[in-house]
PyMOL commands that place a pseudoatom at each C-alpha (Angstrom):
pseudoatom trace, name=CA, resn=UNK, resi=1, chain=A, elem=C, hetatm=0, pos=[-12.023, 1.470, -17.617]
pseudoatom trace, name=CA, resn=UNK, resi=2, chain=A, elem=C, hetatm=0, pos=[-14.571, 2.634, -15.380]
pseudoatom trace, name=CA, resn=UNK, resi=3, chain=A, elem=C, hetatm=0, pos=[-17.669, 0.701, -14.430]
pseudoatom trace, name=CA, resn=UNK, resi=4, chain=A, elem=C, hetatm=0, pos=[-20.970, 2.228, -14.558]
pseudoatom trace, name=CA, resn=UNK, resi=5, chain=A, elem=C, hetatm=0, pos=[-24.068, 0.578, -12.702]
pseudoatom trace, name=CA, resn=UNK, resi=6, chain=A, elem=C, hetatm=0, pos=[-26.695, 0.554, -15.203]
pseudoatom trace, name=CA, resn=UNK, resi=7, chain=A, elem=C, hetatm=0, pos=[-29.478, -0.727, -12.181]
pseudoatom trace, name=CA, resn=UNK, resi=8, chain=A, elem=C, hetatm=0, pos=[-29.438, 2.264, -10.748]
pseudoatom trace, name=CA, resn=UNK, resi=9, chain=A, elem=C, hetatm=0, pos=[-28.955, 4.130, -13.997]
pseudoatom trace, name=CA, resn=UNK, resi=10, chain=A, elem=C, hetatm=0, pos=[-32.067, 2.286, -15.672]
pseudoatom trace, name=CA, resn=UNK, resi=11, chain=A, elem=C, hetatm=0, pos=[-34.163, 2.117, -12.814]
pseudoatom trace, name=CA, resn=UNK, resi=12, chain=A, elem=C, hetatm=0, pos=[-34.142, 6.123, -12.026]
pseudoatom trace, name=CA, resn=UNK, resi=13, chain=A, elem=C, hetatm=0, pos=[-35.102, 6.279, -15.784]
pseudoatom trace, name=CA, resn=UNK, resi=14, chain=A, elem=C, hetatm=0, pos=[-37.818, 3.832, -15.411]
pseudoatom trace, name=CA, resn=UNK, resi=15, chain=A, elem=C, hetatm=0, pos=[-39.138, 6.232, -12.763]
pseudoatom trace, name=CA, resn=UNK, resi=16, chain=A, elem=C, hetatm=0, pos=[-39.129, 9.329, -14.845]
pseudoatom trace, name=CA, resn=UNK, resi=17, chain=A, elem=C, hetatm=0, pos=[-41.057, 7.503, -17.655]
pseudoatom trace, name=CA, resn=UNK, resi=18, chain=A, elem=C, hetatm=0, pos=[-43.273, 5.696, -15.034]
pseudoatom trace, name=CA, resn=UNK, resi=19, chain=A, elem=C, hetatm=0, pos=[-44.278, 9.578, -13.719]
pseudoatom trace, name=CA, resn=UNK, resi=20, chain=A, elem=C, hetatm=0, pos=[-44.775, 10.769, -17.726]
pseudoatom trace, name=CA, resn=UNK, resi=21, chain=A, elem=C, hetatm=0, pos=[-47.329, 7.718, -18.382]
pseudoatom trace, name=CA, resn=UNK, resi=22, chain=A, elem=C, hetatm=0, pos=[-49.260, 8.128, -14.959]
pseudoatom trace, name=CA, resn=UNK, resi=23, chain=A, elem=C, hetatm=0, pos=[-49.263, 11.914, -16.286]
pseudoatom trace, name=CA, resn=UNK, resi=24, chain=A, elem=C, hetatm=0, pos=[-50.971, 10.858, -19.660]
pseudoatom trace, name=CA, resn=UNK, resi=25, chain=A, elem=C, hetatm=0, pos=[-52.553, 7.515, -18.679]
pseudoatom trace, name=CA, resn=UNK, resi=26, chain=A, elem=C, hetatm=0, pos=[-52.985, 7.456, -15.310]
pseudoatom trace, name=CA, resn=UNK, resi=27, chain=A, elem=C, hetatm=0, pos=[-54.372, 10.305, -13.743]
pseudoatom trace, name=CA, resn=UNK, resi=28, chain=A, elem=C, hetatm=0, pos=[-57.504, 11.148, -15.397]
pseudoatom trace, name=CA, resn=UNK, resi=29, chain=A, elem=C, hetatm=0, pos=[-58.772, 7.062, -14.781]
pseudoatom trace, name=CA, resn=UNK, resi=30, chain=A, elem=C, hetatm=0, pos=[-57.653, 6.768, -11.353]
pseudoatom trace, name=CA, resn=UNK, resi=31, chain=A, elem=C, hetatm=0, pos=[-59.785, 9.676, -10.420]
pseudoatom trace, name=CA, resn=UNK, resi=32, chain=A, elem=C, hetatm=0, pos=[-62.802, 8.691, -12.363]
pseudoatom trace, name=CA, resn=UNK, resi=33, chain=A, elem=C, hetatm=0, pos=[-62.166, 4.674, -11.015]
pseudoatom trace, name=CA, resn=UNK, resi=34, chain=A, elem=C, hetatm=0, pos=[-62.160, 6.301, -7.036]
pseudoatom trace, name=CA, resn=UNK, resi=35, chain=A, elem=C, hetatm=0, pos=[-65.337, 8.606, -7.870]
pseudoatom trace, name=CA, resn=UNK, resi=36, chain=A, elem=C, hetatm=0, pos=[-66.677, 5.801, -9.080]
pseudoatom trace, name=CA, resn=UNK, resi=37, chain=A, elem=C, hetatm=0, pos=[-65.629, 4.079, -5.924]
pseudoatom trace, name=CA, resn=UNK, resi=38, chain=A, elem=C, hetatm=0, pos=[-66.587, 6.619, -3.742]
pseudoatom trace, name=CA, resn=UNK, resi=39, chain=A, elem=C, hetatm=0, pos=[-69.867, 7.172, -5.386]
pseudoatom trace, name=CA, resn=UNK, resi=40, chain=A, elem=C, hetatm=0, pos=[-70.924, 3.363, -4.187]
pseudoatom trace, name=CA, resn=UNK, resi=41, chain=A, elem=C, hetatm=0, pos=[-69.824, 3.620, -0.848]
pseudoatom trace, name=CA, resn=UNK, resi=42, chain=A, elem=C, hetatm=0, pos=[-71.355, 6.853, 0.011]
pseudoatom trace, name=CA, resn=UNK, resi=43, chain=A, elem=C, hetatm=0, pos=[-74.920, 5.003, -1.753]
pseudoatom trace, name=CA, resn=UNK, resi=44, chain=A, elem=C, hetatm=0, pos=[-74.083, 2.126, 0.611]
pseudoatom trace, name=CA, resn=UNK, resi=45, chain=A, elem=C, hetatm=0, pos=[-73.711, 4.729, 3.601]
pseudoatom trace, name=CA, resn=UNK, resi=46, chain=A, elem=C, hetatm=0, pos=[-76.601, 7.157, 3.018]
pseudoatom trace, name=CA, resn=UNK, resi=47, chain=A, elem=C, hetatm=0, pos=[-78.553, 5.942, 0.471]
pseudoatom trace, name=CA, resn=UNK, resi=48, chain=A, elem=C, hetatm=0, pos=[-78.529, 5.356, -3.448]
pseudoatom trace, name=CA, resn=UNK, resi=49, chain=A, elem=C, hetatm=0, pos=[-79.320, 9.169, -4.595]
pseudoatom trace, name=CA, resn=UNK, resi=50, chain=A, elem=C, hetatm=0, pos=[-76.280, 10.635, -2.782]
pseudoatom trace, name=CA, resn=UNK, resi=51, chain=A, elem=C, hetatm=0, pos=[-76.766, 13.971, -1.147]
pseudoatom trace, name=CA, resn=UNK, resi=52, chain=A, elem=C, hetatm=0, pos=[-75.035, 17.134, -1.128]
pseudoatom trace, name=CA, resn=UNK, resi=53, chain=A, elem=C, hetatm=0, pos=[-73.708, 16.749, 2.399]
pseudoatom trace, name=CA, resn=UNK, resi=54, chain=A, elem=C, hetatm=0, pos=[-70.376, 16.880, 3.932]
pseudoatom trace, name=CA, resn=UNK, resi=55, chain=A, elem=C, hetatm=0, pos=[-69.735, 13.340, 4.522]
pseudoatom trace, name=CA, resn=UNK, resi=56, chain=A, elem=C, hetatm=0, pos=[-70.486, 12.049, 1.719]
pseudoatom trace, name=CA, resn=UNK, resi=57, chain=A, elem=C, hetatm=0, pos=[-68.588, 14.986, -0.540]
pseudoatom trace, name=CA, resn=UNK, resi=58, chain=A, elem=C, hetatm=0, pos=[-65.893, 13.725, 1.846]
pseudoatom trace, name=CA, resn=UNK, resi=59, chain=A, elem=C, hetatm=0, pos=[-65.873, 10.204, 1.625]
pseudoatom trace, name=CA, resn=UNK, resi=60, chain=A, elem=C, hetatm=0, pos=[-66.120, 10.820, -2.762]
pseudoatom trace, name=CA, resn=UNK, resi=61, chain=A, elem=C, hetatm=0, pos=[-62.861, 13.323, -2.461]
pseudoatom trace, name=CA, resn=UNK, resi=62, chain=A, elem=C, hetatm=0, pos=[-60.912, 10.633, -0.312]
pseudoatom trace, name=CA, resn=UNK, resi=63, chain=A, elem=C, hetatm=0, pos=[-61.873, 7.885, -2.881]
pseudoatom trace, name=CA, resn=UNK, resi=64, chain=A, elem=C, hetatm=0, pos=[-60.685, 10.043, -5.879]
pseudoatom trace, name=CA, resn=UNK, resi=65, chain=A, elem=C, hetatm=0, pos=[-57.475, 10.952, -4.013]
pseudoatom trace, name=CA, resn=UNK, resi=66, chain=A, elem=C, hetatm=0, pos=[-56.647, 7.132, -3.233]
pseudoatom trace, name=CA, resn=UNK, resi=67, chain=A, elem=C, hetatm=0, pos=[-57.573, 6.168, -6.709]
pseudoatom trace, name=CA, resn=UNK, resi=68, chain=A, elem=C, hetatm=0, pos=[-54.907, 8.520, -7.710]
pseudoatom trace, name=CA, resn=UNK, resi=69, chain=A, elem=C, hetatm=0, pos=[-52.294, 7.361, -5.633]
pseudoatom trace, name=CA, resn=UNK, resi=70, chain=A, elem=C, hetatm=0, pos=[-52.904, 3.692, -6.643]
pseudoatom trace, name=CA, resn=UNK, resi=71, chain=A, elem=C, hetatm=0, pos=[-53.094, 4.489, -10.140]
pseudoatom trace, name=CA, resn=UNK, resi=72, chain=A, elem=C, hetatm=0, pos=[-49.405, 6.108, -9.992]
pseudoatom trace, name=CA, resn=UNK, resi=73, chain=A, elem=C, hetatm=0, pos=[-48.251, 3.562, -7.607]
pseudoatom trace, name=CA, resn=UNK, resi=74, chain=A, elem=C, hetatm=0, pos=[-48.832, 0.931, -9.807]
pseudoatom trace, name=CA, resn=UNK, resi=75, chain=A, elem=C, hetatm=0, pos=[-47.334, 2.706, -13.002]
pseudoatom trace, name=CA, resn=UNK, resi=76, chain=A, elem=C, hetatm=0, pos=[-44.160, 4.155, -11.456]
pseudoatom trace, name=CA, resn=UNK, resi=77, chain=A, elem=C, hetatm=0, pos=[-43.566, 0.920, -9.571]
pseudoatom trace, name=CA, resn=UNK, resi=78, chain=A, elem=C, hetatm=0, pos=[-44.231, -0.978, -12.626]
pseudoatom trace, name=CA, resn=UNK, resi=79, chain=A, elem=C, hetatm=0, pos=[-41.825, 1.301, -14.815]
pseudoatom trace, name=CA, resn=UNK, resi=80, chain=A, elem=C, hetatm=0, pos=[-39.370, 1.500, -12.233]
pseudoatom trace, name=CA, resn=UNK, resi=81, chain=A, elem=C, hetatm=0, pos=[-38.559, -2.613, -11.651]
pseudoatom trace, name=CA, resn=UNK, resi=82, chain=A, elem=C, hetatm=0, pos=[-38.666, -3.054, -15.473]
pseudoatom trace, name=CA, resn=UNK, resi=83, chain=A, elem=C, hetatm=0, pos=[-36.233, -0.127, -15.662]
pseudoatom trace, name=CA, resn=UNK, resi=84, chain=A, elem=C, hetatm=0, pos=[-34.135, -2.102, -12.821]
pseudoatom trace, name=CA, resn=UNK, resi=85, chain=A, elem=C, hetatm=0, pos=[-34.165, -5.411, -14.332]
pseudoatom trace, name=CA, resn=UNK, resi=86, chain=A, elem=C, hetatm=0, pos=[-33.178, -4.448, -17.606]
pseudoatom trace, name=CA, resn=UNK, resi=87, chain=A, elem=C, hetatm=0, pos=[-30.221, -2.815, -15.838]
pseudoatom trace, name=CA, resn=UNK, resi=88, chain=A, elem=C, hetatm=0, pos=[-29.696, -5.645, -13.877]
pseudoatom trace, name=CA, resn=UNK, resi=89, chain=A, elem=C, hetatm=0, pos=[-29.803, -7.674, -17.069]
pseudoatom trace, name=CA, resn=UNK, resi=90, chain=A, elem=C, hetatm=0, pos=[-27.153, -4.976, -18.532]
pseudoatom trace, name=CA, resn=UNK, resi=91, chain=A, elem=C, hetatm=0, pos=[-24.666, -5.617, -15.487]
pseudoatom trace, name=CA, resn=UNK, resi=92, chain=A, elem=C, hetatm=0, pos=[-25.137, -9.140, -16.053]
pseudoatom trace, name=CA, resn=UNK, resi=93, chain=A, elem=C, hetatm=0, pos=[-24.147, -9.162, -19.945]
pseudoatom trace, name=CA, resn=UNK, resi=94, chain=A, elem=C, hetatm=0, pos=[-21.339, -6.675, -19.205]
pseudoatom trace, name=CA, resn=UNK, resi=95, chain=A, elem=C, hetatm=0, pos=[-19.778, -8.378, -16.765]
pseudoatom trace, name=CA, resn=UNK, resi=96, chain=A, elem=C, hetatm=0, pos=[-20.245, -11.272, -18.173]
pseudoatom trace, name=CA, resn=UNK, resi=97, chain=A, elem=C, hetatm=0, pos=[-18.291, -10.274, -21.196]
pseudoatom trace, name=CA, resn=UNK, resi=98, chain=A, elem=C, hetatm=0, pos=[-15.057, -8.660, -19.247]
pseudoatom trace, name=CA, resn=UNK, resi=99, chain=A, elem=C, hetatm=0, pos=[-14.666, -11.947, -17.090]
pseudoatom trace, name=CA, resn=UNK, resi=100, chain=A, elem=C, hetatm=0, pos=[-14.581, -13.595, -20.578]
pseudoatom trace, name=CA, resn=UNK, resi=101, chain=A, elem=C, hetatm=0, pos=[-12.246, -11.483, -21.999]
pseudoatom trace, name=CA, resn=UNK, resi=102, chain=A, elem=C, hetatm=0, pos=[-9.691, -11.480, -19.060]
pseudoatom trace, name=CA, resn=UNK, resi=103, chain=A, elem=C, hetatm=0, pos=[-9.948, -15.506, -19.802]
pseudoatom trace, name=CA, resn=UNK, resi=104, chain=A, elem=C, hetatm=0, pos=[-9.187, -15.402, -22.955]
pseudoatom trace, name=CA, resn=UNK, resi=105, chain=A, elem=C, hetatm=0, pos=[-6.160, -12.825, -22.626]
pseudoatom trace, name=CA, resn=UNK, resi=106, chain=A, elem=C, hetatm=0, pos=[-4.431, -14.843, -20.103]
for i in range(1, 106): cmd.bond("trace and resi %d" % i, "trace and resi %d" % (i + 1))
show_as sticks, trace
zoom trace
């Protein structure tokens, strides 16, 4: 019988899912959150009614794109260890089971 390691298995999947929700859920609110974000700092930097300059374009771009990349962090991280554990939890129960069986044969 061959053994199969479900953590890795599991954990990949978690990943793929994790990248669908950020997809659906995640993209669209991290961007608004880091304009948001953005939108404050450049006020703090150059005054409440932000202008149409460069920097302050800049600084609202670089907020949106960081929003973004926390947003997906946090769901493909979060999808990915429950993906892992449940795998882990999988190995666990599975070997668990064949040491008890070669016990009981012998």
């Amino acid at each position: 019988m061959k053994y199969t390691n479900y953590k890795k298995k599991l954990a990949y999947m978690g990943a793929g899912c994790g990248v669908v929700l950020f997809a659906v859920f995640g993209l669209l609110p991290g961007s608004f959150l880091g304009g948001v974000m953005g939108l404050n700092i450049a006020g703090i930097m150059f005054g409440t009614p932000v202008g149409a300059g460069l920097v302050p374009r800049m600084i609202v771009a670089a907020s949106m794109v960081a929003g973004v990349m926390v947003s997906g962090l946090m769901f493909i991280m979060a999808s990915t260890t429950l993906g892992w554990l449940s795998g882990t939890v999988a190995d666990a129960i599975r070997i668990g089971n064949k040491e008890l069986a070669i016990a009981e044969h012998k």
